[in-house]
PDB file of the backbone (N, CA, C, O) and the ligand in Angstrom, with CONECT records:
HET     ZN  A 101       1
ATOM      1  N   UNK A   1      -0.900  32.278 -25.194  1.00  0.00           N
ATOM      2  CA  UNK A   1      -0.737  30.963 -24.571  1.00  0.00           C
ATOM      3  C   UNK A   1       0.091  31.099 -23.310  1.00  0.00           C
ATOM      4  O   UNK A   1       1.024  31.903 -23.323  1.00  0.00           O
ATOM      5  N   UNK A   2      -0.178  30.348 -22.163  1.00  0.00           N
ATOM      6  CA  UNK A   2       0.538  30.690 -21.516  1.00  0.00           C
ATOM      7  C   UNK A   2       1.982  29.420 -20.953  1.00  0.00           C
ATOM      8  O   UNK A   2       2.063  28.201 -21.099  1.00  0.00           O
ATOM      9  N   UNK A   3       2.756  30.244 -20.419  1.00  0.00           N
ATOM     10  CA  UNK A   3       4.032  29.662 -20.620  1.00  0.00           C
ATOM     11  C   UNK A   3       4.763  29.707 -19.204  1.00  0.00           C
ATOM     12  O   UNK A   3       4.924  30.675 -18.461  1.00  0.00           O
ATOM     13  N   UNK A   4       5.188  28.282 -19.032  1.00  0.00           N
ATOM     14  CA  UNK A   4       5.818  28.518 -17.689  1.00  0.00           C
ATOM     15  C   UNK A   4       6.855  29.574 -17.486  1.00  0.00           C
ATOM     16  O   UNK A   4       7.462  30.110 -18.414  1.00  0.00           O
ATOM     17  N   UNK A   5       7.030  29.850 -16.177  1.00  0.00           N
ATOM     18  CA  UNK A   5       8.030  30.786 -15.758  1.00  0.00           C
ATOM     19  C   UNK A   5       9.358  30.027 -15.648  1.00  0.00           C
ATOM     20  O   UNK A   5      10.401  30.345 -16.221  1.00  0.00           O
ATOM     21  N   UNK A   6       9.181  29.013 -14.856  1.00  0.00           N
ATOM     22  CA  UNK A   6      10.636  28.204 -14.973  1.00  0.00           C
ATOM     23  C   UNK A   6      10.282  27.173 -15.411  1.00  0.00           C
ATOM     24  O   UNK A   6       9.173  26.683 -15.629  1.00  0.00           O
ATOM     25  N   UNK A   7      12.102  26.579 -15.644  1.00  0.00           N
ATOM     26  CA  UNK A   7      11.883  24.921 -16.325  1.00  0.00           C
ATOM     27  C   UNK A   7      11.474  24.015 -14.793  1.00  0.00           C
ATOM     28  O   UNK A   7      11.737  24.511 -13.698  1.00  0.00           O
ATOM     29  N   UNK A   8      10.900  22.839 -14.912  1.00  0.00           N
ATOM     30  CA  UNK A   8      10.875  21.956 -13.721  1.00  0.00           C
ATOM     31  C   UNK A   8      11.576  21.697 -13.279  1.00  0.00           C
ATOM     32  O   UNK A   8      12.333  22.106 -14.159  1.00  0.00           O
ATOM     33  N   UNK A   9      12.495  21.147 -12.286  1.00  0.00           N
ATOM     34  CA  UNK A   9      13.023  21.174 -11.596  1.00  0.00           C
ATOM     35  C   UNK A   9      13.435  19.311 -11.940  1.00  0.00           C
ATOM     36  O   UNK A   9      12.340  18.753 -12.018  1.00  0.00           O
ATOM     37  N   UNK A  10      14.435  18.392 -12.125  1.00  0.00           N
ATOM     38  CA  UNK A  10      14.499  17.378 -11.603  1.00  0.00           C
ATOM     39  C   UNK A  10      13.405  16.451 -10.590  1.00  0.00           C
ATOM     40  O   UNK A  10      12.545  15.658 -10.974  1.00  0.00           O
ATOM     41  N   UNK A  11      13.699  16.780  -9.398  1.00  0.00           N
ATOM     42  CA  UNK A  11      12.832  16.443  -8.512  1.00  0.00           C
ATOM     43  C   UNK A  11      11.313  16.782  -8.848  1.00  0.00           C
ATOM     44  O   UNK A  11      10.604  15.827  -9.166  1.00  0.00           O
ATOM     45  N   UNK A  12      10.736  18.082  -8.807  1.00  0.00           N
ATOM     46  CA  UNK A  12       9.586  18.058  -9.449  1.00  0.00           C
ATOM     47  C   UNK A  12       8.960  16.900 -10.526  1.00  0.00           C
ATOM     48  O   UNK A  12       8.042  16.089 -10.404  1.00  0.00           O
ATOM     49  N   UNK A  13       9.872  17.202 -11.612  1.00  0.00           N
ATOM     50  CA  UNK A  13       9.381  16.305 -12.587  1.00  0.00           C
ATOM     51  C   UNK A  13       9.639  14.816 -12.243  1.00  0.00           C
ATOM     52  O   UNK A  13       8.862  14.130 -12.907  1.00  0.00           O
ATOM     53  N   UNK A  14      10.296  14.197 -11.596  1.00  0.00           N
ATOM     54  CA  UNK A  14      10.478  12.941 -11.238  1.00  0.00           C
ATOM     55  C   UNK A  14       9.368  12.489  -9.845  1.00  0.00           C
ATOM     56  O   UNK A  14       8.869  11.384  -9.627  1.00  0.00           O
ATOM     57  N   UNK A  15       9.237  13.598  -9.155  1.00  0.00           N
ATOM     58  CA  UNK A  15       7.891  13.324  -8.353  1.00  0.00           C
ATOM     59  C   UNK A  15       6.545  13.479  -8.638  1.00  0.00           C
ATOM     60  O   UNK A  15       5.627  13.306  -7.837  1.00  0.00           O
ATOM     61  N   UNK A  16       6.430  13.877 -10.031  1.00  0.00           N
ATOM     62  CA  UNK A  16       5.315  13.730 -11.047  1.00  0.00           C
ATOM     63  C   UNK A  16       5.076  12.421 -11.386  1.00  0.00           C
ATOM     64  O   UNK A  16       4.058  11.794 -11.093  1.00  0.00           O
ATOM     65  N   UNK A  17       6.288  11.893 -12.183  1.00  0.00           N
ATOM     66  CA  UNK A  17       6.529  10.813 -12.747  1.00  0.00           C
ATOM     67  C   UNK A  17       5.963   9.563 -12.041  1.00  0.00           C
ATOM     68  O   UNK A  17       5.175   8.673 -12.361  1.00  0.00           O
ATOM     69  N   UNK A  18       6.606   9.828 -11.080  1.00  0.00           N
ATOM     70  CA  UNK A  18       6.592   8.830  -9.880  1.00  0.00           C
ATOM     71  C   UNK A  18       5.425   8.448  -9.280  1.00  0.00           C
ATOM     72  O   UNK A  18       5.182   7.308  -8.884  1.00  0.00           O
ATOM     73  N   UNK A  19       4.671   9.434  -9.209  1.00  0.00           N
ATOM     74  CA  UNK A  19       2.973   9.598  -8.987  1.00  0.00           C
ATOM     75  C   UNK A  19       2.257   9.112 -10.057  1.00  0.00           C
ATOM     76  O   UNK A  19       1.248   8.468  -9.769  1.00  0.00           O
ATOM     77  N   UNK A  20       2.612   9.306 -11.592  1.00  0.00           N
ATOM     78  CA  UNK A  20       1.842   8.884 -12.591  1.00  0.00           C
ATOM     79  C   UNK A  20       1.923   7.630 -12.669  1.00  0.00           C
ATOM     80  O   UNK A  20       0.888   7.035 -12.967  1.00  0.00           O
ATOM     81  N   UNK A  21       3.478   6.643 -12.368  1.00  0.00           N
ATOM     82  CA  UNK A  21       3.789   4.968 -12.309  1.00  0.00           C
ATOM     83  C   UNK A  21       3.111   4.486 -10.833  1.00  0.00           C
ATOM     84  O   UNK A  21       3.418   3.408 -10.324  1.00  0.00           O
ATOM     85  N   UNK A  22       2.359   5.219 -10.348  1.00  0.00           N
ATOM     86  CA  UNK A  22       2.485   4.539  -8.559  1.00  0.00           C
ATOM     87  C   UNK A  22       1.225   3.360  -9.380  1.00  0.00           C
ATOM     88  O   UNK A  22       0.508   3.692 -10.324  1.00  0.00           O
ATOM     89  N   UNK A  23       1.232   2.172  -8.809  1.00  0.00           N
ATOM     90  CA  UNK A  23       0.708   0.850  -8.821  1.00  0.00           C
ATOM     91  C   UNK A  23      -0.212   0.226  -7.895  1.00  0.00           C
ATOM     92  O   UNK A  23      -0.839  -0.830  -7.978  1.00  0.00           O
ATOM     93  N   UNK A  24      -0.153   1.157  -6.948  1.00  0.00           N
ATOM     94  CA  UNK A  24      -1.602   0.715  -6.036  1.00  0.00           C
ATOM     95  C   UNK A  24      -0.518   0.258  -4.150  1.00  0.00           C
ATOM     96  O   UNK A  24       0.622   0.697  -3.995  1.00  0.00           O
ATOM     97  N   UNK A  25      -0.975  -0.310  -3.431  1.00  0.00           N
ATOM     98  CA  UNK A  25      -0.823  -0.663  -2.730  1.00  0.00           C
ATOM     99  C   UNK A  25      -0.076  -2.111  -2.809  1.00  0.00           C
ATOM    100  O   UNK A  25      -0.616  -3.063  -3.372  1.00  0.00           O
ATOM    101  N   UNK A  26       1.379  -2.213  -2.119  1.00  0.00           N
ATOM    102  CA  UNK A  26       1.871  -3.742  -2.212  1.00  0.00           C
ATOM    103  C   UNK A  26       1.370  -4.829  -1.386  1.00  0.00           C
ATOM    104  O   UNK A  26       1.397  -4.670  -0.166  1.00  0.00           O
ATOM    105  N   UNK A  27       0.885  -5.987  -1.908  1.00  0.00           N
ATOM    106  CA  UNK A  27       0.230  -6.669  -1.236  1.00  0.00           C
ATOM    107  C   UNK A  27       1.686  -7.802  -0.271  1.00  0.00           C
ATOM    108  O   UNK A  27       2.797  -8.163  -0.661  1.00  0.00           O
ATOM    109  N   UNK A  28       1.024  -8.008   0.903  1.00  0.00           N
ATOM    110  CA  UNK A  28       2.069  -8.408   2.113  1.00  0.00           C
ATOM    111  C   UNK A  28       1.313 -10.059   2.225  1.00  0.00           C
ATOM    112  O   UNK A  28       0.252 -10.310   1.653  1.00  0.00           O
ATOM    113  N   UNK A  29       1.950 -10.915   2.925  1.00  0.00           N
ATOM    114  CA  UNK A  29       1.230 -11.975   3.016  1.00  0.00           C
ATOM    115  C   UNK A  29       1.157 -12.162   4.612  1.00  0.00           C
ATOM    116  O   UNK A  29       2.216 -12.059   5.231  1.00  0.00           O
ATOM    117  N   UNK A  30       0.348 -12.345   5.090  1.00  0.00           N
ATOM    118  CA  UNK A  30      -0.154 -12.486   6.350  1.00  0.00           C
ATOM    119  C   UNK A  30       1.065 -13.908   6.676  1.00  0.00           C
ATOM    120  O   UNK A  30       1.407 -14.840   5.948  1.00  0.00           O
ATOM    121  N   UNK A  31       1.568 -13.437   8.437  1.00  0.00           N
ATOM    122  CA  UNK A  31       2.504 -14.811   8.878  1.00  0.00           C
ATOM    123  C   UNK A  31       1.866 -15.950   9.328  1.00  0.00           C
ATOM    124  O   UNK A  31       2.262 -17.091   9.564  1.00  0.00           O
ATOM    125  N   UNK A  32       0.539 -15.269   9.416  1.00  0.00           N
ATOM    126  CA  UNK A  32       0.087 -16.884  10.098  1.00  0.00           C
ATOM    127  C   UNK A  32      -0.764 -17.572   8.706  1.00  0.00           C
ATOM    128  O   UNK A  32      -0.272 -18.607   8.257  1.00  0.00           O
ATOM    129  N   UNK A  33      -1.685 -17.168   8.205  1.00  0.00           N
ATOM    130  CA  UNK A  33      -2.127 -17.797   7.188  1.00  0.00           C
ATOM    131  C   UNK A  33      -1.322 -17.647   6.102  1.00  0.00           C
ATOM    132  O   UNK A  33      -1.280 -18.613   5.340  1.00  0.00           O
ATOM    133  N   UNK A  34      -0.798 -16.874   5.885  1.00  0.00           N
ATOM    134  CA  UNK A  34       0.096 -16.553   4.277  1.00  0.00           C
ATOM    135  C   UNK A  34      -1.180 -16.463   3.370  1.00  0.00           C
ATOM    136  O   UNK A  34      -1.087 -17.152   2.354  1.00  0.00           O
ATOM    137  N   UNK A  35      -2.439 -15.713   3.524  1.00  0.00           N
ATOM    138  CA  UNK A  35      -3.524 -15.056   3.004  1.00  0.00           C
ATOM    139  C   UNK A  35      -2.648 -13.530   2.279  1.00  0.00           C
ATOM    140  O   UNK A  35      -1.669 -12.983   2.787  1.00  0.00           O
ATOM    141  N   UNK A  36      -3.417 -13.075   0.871  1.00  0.00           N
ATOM    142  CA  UNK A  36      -2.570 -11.521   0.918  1.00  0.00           C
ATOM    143  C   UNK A  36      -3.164 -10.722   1.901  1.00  0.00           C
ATOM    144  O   UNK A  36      -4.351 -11.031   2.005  1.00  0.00           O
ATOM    145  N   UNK A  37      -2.784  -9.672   2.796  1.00  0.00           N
ATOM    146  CA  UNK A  37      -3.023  -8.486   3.233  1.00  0.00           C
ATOM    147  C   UNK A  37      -2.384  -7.539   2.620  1.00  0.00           C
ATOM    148  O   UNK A  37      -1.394  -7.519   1.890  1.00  0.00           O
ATOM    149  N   UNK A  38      -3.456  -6.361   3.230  1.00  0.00           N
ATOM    150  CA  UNK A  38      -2.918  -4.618   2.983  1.00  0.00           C
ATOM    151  C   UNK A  38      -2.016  -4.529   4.025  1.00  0.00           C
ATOM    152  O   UNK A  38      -2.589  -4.972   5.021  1.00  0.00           O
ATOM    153  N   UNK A  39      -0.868  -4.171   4.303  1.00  0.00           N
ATOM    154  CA  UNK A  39       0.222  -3.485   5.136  1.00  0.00           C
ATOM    155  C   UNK A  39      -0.150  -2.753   5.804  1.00  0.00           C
ATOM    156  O   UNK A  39      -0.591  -1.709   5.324  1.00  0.00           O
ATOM    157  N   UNK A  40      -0.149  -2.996   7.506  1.00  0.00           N
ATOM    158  CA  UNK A  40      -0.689  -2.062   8.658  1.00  0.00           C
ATOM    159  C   UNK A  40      -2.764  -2.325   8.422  1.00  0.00           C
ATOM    160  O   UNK A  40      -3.615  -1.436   8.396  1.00  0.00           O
ATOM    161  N   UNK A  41      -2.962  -3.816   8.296  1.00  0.00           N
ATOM    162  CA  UNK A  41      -3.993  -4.411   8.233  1.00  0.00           C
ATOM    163  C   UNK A  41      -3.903  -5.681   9.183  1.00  0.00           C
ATOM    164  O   UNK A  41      -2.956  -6.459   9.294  1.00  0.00           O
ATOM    165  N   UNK A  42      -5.407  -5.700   9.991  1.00  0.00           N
ATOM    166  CA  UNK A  42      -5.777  -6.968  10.279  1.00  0.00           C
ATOM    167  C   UNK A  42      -5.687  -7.655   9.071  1.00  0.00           C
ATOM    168  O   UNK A  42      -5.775  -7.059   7.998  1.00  0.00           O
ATOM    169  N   UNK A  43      -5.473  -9.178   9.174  1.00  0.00           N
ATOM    170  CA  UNK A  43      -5.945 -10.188   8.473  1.00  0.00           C
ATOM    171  C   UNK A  43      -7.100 -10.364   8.052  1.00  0.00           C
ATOM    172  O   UNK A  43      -7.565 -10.768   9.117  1.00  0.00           O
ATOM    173  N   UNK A  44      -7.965 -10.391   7.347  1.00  0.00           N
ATOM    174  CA  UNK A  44      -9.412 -10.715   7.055  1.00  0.00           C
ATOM    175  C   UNK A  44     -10.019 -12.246   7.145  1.00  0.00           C
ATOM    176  O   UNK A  44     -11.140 -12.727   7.311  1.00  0.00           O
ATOM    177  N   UNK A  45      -8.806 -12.710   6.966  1.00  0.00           N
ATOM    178  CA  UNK A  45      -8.799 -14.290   7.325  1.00  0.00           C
ATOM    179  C   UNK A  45      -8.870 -15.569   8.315  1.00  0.00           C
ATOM    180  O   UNK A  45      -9.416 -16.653   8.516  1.00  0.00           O
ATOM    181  N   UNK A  46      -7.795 -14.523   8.843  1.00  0.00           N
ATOM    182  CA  UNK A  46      -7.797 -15.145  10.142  1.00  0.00           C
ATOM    183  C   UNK A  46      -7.592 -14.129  11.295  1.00  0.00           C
ATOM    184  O   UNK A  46      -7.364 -14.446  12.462  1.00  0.00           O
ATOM    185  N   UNK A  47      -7.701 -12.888  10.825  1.00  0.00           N
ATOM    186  CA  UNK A  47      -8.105 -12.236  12.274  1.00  0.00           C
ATOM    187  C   UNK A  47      -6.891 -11.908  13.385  1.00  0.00           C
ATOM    188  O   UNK A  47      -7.055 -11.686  14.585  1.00  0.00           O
ATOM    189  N   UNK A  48      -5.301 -11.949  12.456  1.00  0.00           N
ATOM    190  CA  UNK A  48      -4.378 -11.908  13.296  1.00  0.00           C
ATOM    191  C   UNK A  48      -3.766 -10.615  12.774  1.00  0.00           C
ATOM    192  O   UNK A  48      -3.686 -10.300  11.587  1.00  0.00           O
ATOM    193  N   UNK A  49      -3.282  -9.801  13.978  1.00  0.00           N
ATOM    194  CA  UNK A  49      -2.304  -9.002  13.423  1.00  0.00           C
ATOM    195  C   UNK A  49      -1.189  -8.662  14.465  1.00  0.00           C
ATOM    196  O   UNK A  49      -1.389  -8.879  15.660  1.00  0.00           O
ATOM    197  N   UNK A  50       0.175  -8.042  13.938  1.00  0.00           N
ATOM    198  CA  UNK A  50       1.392  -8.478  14.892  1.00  0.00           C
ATOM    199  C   UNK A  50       1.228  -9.454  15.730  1.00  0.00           C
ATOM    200  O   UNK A  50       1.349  -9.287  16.944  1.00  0.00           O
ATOM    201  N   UNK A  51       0.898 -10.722  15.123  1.00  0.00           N
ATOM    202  CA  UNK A  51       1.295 -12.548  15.577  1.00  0.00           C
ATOM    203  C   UNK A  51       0.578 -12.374  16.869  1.00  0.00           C
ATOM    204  O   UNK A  51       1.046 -12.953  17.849  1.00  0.00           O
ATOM    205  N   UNK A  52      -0.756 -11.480  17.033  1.00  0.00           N
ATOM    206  CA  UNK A  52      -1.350 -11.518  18.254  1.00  0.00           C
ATOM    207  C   UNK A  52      -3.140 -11.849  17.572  1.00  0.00           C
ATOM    208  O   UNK A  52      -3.512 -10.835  16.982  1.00  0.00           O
ATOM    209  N   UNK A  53      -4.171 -12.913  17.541  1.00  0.00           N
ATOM    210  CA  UNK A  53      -5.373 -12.764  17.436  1.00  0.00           C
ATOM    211  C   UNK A  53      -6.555 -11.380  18.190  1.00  0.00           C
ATOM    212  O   UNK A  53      -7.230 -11.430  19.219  1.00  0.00           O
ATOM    213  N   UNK A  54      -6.396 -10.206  17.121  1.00  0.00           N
ATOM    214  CA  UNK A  54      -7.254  -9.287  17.484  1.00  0.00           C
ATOM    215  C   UNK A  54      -9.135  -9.061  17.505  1.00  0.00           C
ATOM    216  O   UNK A  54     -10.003  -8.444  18.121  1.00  0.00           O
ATOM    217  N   UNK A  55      -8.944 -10.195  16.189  1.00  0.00           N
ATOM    218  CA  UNK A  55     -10.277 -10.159  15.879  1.00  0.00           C
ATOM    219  C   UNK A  55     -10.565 -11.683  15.872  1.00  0.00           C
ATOM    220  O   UNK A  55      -9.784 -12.582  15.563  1.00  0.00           O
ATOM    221  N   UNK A  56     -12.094 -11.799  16.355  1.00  0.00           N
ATOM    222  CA  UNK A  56     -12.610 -13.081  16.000  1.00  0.00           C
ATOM    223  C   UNK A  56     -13.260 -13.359  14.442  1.00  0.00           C
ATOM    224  O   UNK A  56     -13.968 -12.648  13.729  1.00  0.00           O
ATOM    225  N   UNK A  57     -12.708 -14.683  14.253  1.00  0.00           N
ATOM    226  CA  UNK A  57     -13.230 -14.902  12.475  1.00  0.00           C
ATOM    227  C   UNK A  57     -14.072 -16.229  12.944  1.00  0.00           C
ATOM    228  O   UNK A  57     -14.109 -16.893  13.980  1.00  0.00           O
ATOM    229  N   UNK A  58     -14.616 -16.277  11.895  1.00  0.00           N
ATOM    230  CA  UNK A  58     -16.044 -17.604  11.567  1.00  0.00           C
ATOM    231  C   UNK A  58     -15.242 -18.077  11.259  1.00  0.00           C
ATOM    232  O   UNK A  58     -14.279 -17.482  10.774  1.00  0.00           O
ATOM    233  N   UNK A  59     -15.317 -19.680  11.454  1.00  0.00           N
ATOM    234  CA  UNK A  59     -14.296 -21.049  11.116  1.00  0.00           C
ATOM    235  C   UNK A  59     -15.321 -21.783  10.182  1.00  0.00           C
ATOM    236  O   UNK A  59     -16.551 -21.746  10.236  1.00  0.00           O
ATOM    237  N   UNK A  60     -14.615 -22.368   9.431  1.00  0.00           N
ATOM    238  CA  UNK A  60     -15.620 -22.778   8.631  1.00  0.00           C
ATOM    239  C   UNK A  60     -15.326 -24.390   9.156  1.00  0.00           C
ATOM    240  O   UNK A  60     -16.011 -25.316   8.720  1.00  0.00           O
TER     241      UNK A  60
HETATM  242 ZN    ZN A 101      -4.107 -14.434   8.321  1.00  0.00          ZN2+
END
């Protein structure tokens, strides 16, 4: 069987850990609509990002 050479290390094993709890991406709320966004995302909503309109959106 085979058998590690050393024990893990703290850090190692806690940057395992840490990787096994990760939760996905934190969702941010857009400033102008308060829609959720992805972080370092246009809006999908309204098409704003850093409080500047980059993209054009359909108005309903
Ligand atoms: Zn928005």
């Amino acid at each position: 069987m085979a058998v590690p050479k050393r024990k893990t290390s703290r850090a190692q094993r806690r940057q395992r850990k840490a990787a096994n709890r990760y939760e996905g991406v934190q969702a941010t709320y857009c400033p102008n609509c308060s829609a959720p966004v992805e972080p370092h995302r246009v809006c999908t909503a309204c098409g704003f990002y850093d409080g500047k309109q980059v993209l054009a959106v359909e108005s309903k």
